[in-house]
C-alpha positions, 0 to 999 in steps of 0.5 A: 146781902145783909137784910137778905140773910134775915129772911131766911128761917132761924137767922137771927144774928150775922157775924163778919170776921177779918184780919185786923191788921186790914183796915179796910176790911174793918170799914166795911161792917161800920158802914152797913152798920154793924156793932163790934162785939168782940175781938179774938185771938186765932191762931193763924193758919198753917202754912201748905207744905212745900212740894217735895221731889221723890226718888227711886232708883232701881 
C-alpha cells in the first residue's frame, strides 16, 4: 500500500500514527521501513455520552 501511495500525483511523504502504549502496532512501520520522526502528545478522545432516558408525564 505503501509503494502505491507514491504513484499517486503530489504525494510525497506517508505518515503512520499509533497509540504508543501498542507495541505491536509500532513494529509494523519498522519493518516496512519506515523512520520515526517524531512523537506528539494528543489529548485523548472524549468519551461517547452515556444513553440517557427521558420522561414525560402528562
Amino acid at each position: 500500500m505503501a509503494a502505491e501511495a507514491f504513484t499517486l500525483p503530489n504525494v510525497a511523504y506517508l505518515e503512520i500514527a499509533h497509540d504508543l502504549a501498542n507495541v505491536s502496532s509500532g513494529a509494523i512501520p519498522r519493518r516496512l521501513g519506515f523512520t520515526e520522526v517524531r512523537r506528539e502528545q494528543v489529548t485523548p478522545p472524549a468519551a461517547p455520552p452515556t444513553p440517557a432516558s427521558t420522561w414525560s408525564g402528562g
